[in-house]
Every structure is written in structure tokens, then in C-alpha cells.
C-alpha positions in Angstrom: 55.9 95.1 96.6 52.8 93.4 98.0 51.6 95.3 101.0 51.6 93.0 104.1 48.7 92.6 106.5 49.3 93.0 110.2 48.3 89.7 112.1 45.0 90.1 113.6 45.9 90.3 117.7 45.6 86.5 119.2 43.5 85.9 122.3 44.7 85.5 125.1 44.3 81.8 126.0 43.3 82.9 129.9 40.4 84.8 127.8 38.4 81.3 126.2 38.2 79.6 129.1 36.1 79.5 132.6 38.5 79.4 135.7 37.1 79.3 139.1 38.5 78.5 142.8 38.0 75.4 144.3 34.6 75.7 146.0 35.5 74.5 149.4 37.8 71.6 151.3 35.0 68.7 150.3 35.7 69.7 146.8 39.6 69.5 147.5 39.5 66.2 148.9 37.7 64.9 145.9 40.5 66.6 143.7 43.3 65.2 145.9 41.9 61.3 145.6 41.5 62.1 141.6 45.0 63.3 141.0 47.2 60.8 139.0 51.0 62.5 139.0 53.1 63.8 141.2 52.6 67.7 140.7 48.8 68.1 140.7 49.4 66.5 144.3 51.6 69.1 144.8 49.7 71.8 143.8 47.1 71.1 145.8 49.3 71.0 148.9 50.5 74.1 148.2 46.6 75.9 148.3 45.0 73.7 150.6 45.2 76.0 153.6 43.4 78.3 151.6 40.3 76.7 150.2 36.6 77.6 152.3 36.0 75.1 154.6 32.5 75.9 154.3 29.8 73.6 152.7 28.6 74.7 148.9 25.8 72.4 148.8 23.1 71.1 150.8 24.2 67.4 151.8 27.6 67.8 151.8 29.9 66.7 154.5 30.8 69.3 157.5 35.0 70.1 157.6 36.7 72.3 160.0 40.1 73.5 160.8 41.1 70.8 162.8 40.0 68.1 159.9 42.1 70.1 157.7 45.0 70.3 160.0 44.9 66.4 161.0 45.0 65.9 157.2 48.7 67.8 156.8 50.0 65.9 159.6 49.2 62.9 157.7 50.6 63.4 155.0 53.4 64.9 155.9 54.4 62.2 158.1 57.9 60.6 157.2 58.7 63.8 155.8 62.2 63.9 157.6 62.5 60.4 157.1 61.9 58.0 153.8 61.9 54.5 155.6 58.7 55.7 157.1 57.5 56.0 153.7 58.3 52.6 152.0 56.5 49.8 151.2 57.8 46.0 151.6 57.7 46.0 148.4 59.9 48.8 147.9 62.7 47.5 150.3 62.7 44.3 148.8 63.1 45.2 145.4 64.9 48.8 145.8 65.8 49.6 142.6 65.2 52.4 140.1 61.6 52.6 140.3 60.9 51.6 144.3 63.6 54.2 144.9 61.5 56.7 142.4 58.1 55.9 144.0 59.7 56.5 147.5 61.5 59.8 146.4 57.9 61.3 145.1 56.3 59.8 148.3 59.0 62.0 150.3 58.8 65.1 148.1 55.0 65.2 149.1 55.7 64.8 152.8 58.0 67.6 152.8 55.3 69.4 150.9 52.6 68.9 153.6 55.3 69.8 156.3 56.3 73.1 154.9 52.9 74.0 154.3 52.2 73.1 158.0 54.8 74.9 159.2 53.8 78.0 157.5 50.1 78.2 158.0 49.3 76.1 161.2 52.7 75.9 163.2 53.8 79.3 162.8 50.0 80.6 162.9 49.2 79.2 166.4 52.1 80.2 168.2 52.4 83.6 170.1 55.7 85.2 171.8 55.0 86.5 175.2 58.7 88.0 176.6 60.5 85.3 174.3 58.5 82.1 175.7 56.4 80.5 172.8 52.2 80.2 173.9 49.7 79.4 172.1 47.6 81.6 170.3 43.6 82.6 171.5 41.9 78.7 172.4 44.3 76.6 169.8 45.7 75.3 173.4 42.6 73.7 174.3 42.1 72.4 170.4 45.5 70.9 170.5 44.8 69.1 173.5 41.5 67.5 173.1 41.1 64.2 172.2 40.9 64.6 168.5 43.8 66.6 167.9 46.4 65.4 170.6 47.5 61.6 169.8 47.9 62.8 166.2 50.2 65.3 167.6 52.0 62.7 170.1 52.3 60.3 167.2 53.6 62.9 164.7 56.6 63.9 167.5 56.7 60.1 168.4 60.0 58.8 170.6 61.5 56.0 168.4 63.5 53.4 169.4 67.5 53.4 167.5 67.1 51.0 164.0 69.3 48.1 163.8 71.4 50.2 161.6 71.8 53.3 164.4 72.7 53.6 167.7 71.2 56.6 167.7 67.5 57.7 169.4 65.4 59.9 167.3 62.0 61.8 167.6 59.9 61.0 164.3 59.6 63.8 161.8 62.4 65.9 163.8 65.8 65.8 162.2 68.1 63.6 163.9 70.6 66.7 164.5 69.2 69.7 165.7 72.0 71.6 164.4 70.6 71.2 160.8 67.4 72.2 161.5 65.5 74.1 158.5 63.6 77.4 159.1 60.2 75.3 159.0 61.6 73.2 161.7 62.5 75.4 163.7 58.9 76.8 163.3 57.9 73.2 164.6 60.1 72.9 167.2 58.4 76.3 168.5 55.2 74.7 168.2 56.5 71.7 171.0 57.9 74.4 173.0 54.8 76.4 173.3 53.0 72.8 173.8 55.0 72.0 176.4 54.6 75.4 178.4 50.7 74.8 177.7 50.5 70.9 179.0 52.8 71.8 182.6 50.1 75.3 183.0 46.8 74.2 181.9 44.4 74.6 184.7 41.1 72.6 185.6 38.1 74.7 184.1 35.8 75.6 187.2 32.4 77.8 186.6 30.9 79.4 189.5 27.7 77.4 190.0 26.7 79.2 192.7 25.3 82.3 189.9 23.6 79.2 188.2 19.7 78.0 188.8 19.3 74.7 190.6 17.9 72.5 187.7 18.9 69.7 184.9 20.9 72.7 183.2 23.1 72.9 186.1 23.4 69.3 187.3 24.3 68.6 183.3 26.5 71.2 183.5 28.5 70.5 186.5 28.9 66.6 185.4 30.1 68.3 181.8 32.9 70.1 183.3 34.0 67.4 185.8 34.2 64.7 182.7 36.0 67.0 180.4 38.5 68.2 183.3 39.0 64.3 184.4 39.7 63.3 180.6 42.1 66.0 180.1 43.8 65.6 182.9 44.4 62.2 181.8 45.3 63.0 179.0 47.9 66.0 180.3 49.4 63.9 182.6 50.0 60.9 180.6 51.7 63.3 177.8 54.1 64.5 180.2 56.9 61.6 180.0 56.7 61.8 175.9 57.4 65.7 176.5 60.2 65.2 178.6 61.8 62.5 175.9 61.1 65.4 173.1 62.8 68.4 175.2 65.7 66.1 175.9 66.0 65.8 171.8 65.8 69.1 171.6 68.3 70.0 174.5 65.5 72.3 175.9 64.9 70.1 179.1 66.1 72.8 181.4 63.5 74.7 180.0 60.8 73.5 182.4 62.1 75.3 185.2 61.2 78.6 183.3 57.4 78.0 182.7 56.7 78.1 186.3 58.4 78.8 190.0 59.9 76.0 191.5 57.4 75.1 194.0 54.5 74.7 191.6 57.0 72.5 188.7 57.8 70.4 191.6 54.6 69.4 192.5 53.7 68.8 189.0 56.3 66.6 188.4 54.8 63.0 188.9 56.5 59.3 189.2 56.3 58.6 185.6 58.3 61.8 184.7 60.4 61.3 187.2 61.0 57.5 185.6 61.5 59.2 182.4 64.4 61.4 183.7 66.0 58.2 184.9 65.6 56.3 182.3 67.1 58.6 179.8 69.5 59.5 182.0 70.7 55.8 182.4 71.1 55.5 178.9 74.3 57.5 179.2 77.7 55.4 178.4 80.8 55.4 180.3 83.9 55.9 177.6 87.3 54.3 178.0 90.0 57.3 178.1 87.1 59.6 178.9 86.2 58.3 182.0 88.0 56.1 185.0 87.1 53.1 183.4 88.6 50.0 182.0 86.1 49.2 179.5 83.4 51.3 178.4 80.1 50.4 179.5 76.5 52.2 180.1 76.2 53.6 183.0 75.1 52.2 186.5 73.2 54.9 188.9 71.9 58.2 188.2 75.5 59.8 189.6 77.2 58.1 187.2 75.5 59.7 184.5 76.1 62.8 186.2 79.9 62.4 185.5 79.1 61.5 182.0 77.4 65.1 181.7 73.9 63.7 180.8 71.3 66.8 181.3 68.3 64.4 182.6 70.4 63.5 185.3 71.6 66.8 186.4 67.6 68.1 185.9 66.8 64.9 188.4 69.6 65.9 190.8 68.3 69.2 190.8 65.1 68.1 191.8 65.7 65.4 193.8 67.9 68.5 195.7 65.1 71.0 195.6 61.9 68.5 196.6 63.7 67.6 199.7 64.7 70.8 200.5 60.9 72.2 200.0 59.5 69.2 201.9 61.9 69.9 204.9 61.4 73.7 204.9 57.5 72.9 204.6 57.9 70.9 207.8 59.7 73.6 209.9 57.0 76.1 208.4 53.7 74.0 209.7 55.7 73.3 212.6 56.3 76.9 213.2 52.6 77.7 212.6 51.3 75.0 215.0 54.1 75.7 218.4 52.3 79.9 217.1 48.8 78.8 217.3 49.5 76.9 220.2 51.1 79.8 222.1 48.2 82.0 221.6 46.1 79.3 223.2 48.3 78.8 226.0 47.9 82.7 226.6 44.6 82.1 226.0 43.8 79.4 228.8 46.1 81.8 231.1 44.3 85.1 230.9 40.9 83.2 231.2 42.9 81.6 234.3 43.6 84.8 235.6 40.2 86.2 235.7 
């Protein structure tokens, strides 16, 4: 019997060839407008967050988190919902291939979402006592003029479609009670927006330590521009936060990130319309309620009856605004008959000398 030869050990194909990381995100971005198919897309969604943001060559174009960030939230827009992602096209002739086109569009989105959720939501949000915050200065970063309309967009109030009755916040499931893990890591990240927006504070630096000079007169104006434009910008956010929280069912959260006094007085006339307009979107239902025929609702009270939570919350401050105002009142009034007093007694013992 022939003796048989033992096969010579194969190499390992990993052996025979040169693998390397991607370099840096400018080298990514190049890859991603390369890819052709569905799954090299999706591989590089899946390590994006962890490619160098640094540059590798002289030349190159500058990236940092933020750019990498605003780039997930673009693609992962219409993740939760594929009419966002369709093309005429694809409506109009919505058969096998439209509907495969979409499908891989959506598959993507969800891609970029989870991948948000995991390494950018879930990353910038602390837990102080149970109450969401943002992490170190991503507050300020989110809030800047860069970041926040792509942020305002993403969580955009949308109008009901013809075919839904039903209001909805873009890239938010329609109902909360089948929210995903990742979701609810997004949802996190509003609530920890929301407690940022009603608390920020105007930055103020103590000149007074500071040389008189074009450093400080540069200064100064610096800090007065940025704290006028994001003020602006805080205030006008407010309304859009108030639709979102009423999505959410976490309206009556607001009276938790501060004391009354201070949540009243940062409550302004177009938050205050919000409140009533969602409120006064509330229906009146034959058999439910003392009506005849169903119909929406009339006044704030009525939508009260029909339980709607943005009319309690206005109730409730309606109730505790006047209430502050009033006591206010008897309190400066009180001060002023005091200080008057002690003048009268004044004016008497000088009288009396």
C-alpha cells in the first residue's frame, strides 16, 4: 500500500493579505459615496463612530464630532417612517422593485438610528437623582446654531397625512407604548434637552478682573451676541418642546425641572399658545360626553372635561400665575406700608427732638 503524504498546512487567507483600519472620517466619507450595495453601506454605519476624526494628510479637510453626528441624523432620518424615504417615482410606480429600493433605504435609516442611539444619545446623557442632563458641555453643543435645527428637524411636529387622523413627531414611533430600547434611549435624550433649554442660563464673565482694552470691549460684545442668539434660539424652541413632551405624555414633567415661581416666569405667550392650541384639538365624543353630536372642542374647560393634559397643565398655571401675581402684590405692598412706618417713626423722633 502506497504511503500517503500529509497535506502540506494551507495558509491562512487573513495571512496573504494587508488589512488596515480606516485612516480617519475623510477617508470614510470617501468609502461611504463609493459603496454600490446595500451591506458595504451598512458596514460602514456600523464602525463609523469609531473611525479618528483626525486628519492623516496635510490638505485634508478638518471633521469633528459634531460633523459626524449631523451626518447620523441624516441618514437616519425616516428611520421610523418609510414615506419619508420614497421617491415620486417610487409612489407612483410602487411595485416590486420601488418597494425594494424603499425597504433598503429604511434598513439603512434604522442603521444610522441605532448606531445613534448607542454612541451619541445614550453617550451624552447623564442621570442626576433619576432626571436625564446632559453630559460635560454637550448642552451647549446641542444648542448652538449648528447642531440645534438639525435636532428640531429630526423631532419635527408633523401635521396628520390624509390617510391619519392622527398627529405624530417625525422619527418617534407613533405609539409610545412600542417604543424600542434605542428609543427609548432617544426619548431620554429630549428629556434631558428639554430640562437643558427651560435651565440654561446667560453666560456672564466678571469684567471687572479684566484690563480696559480691545480684548475686553471684544470680549464683552462676544458674550452679549452669543447670549442674545441663544436666547433666541431657546426661546423659540420652547413651543416645538412642549408639542414633543405632549407626544411623549411627559408634559407634566416641566414642573419638576425647576420650582414654580421660576417655570412660571419662563413660560412665555407662545408656549402658552401652544398649550391651547393642543389643548383645543381635543374632541367631544357622543356617549362619552353630554353631547348630541361629537364635535372638537370649544374653550380650554371643555377640553378639561375631555381629560386633555395641556389643558389641565394651562389650568394649572393659569391658577398658579395669578395666585403668584396676587401674593406678589400683598408682599410689595407689605414691604412699602414697613418702609413707610419706619419713616413715619422717623419724621416723629426727629420731631420730638
Amino acid at each position: 500500500m502506497p504511503e500517503q503524504k500529509s497535506a502540506a498546512p494551507a495558509v491562512h487567507p487573513l495571512l496573504s493579505r494587508e488589512i488596515r483600519p480606516l485612516y480617519n472620517w475623510h477617508e470614510w466619507l470617501a468609502r461611504w459615496d463609493a459603496a454600490l450595495t446595500a451591506e458595504e453601506l451598512l458596514g460602514l454605519l456600523h464602525v463609523g463612530f469609531n473611525v479618528p476624526l483626525d486628519r492623516s494628510e496635510h490638505g485634508e479637510k478638518g471633521y469633528d464630532a459634531v460633523d459626524r453626528v449631523l451626518f447620523y441624523f441624516a441618514i437616519a432620518d425616516g428611520w421610523a417612517d418609510s414615506d419619508l424615504l420614497e421617491l415620486p417615482t417610487d409612489r407612483k410606480n410602487f411595485g416590486g422593485d420601488a418597494f425594494a429600493r424603499v425597504k433598503r433605504r429604511q434598513e439603512l435609516a434604522c442603521k444610522a438610528f441605532d448606531m445613534l442611539c448607542l454612541n451619541f444619545f445614550t453617550e451624552v446623557v447623564d442621570y442626576n437623582y433619576g432626571d436625564p442632563a446632559f453630559k460635560e458641555d454637550w448642552g451647549e453643543n446641542i444648542i448652538s446654531g449648528r447642531f440645534f435645527s438639525v435636532v428640531q428637524r429630526f423631532f419635527k411636529a408633523e401635521e396628520p397625512r390624509p390617510y391619519s387622523f392622527a398627529r405624530r413627531i417625525r422619527n418617534l414611533s407613533l405609539r409610545q407604548e412600542k417604543q424600542s430600547h434605542n428609543e427609548e434611549r432617544a426619548v431620554n435624550f429630549i428629556l434631558a434637552l428639554t430640562g437643558f433649554v427651560w435651565q440654561w442660563r446667560e453666560q456672564h464673565k466678571d469684567w471687572d478682573y479684566v484690563a480696559e482694552g480691545k480684548e475686553k470691549e471684544r470680549g464683552k460684545r462676544e458674550e452679549k451676541e452669543y447670549n442674545t442668539a441663544t436666547r433666541s434660539r431657546i426661546d423659540s424652541a420652547k413651543p416645538w418642546l412642549i408639542e414633543v413632551l405632549t407626544h411623549l405624555d411627559k408634559l407634566d414633567g416641566l414642573w419638576k425641572l425647576r420650582d414654580h415661581r421660576e417655570l412660571l416666569l419662563t413660560l412665555d405667550e407662545s408656549c402658552l399658545a401652544k398649550l391651547a392650541e393642543i389643548a383645543l384639538r381635543s374632541e367631544l365624543v357622543k356617549g362619552r360626553h353630554p353631547v348630541t353630536e361629537g364635535r372638537p372642542v370649544a374653550t380650554v374647560n371643555e377640553a378639561c372635561l375631555v381629560g386633555s393634559r395641556a389643558a389641565w397643565f394651562l389650568k394649572k398655571y393659569e391658577l398658579m400665575h395669578a395666585e403668584h401675581r396676587r401674593l406678589t402684590a400683598i408682599l410689595k405692598a407689605e414691604q412699602a406700608k414697613a418702609s413707610a412706618d419706619r419713616k413715619l417713626q422717623t419724621l416723629k423722633t426727629e420731631e420730638q427732638r
